[in-house]
C-alpha positions in Angstrom: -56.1 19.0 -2.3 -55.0 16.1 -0.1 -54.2 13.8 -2.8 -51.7 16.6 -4.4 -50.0 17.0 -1.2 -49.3 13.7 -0.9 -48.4 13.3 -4.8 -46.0 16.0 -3.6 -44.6 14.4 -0.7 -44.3 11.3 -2.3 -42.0 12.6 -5.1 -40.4 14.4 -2.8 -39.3 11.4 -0.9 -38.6 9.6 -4.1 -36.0 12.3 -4.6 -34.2 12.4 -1.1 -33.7 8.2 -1.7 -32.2 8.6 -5.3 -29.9 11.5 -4.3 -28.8 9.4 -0.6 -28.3 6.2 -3.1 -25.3 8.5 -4.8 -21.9 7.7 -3.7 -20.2 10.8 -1.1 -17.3 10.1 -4.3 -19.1 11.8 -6.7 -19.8 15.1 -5.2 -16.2 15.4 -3.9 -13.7 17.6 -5.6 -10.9 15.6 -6.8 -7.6 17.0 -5.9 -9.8 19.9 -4.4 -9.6 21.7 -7.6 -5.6 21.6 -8.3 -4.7 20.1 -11.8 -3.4 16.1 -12.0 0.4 17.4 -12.3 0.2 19.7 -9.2 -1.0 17.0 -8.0 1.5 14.6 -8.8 4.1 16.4 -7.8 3.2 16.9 -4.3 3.4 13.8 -4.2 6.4 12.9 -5.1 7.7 16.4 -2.9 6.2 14.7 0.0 8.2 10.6 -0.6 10.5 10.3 1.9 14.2 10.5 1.0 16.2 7.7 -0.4 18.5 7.4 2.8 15.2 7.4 5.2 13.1 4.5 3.4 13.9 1.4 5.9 12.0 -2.1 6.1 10.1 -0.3 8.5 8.3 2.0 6.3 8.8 0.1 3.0 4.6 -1.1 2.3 3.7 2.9 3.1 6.5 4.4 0.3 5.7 1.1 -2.4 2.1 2.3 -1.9 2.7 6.2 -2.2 4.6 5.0 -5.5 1.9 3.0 -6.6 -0.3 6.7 -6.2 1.7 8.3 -8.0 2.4 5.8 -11.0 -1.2 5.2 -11.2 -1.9 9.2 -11.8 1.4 9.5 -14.0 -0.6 6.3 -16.1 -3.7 9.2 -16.6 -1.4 12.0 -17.5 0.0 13.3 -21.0 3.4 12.9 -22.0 4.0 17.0 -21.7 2.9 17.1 -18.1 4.9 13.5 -17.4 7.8 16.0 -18.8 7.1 19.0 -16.9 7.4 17.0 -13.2 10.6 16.3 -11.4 10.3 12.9 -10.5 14.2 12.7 -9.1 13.0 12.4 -5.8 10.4 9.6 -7.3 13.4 7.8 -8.8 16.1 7.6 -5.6 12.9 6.9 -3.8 11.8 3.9 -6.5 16.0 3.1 -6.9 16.1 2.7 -2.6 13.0 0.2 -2.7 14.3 -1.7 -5.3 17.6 -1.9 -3.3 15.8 -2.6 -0.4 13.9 -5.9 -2.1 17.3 -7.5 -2.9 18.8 -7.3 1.0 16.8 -8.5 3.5 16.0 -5.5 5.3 19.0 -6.2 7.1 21.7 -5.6 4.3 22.4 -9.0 3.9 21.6 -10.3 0.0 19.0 -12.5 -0.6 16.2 -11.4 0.6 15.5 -14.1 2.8 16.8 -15.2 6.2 19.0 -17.6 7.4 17.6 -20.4 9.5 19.5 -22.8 11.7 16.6 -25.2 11.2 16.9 -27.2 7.9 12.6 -28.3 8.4 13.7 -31.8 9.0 13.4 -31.5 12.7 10.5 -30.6 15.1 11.5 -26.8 15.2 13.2 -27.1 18.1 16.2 -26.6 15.9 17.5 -29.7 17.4 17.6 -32.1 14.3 19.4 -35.1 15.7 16.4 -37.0 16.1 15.9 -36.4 20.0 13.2 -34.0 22.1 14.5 -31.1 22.8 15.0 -32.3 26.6 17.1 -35.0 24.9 14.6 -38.3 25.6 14.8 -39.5 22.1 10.9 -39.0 21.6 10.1 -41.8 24.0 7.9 -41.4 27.0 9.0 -43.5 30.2 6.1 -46.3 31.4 
C-alpha cells in the first residue's frame, strides 16, 4: 500500500515538472482569439499619423511596422487585399522621409560639425589648448 502511494506521488510530481517546463507562450491565446487580419489591421488603425511621426518617436513606429510586416509576411494574398493599409503607407512614406533629413529637416541625414577630427575636440584646430598655451606646460 505504501509503495503505490508513493509510485503515485512520484508520477504525480513527474507531471507537475513536465507541465512547469512548458513555456507560459504556448498556453496563451494568440491574438485572444481574433483572426490574423483583424489583427493586422488594428494595428495599422492604431500607427500614428504621417504628420505626428517625429525623431522622437521614430524606433517605436519602425518597430510597430516591423509587427505588422512580419504578420502581413504570414497572411494570404486575399486577406493582404482585404486590409487598408493607407494609414500603413503615409505612416512607412513619413519614416522613410524622416531617414533622408536629419530629424531636423535638414538633408543628409547627418550633422554638421564645426570640428573637422583633426583637432583635440575642443573645436579649436589651430594647433593650440583651448586656453591658447600651444600644448606646452610652463617649468
Amino acid at each position: 500500500m505504501r509503495y503505490r502511494i508513493r509510485q503515485y506521488l512520484a508520477g504525480l510530481l513527474a507531471a507537475a515538472l513536465v507541465i512547469a517546463m512548458l513555456p507560459a507562450a504556448a498556453f496563451a491565446e494568440d491574438g485572444a482569439g481574433k483572426d490574423a487580419p483583424a489583427q493586422v489591421q488594428e494595428w495599422i488603425d492604431a500607427l500614428p499619423a504621417a504628420e505626428e511621426i517625429t525623431a522622437e518617436n521614430r524606433s517605436e513606429v519602425q518597430g510597430q511596422l516591423d509587427a505588422i510586416e512580419a504578420a502581413m509576411g504570414e497572411m494570404t494574398e486575399e486577406e493582404k487585399a482585404a486590409l487598408d493599409t493607407a494609414r500603413y503607407e503615409a505612416a512607412s512614406a513619413s519614416l522613410s522621409d524622416l531617414s533622408d533629413t536629419n530629424g531636423e529637416g535638414e538633408p543628409g541625414g547627418t550633422e554638421t560639425n564645426p570640428d573637422d577630427g583633426s583637432g583635440d575636440g575642443s573645436g579649436n584646430d589651430a594647433g593650440e589648448d583651448a586656453d591658447g598655451g600651444g600644448g606646452h606646460r610652463p617649468r
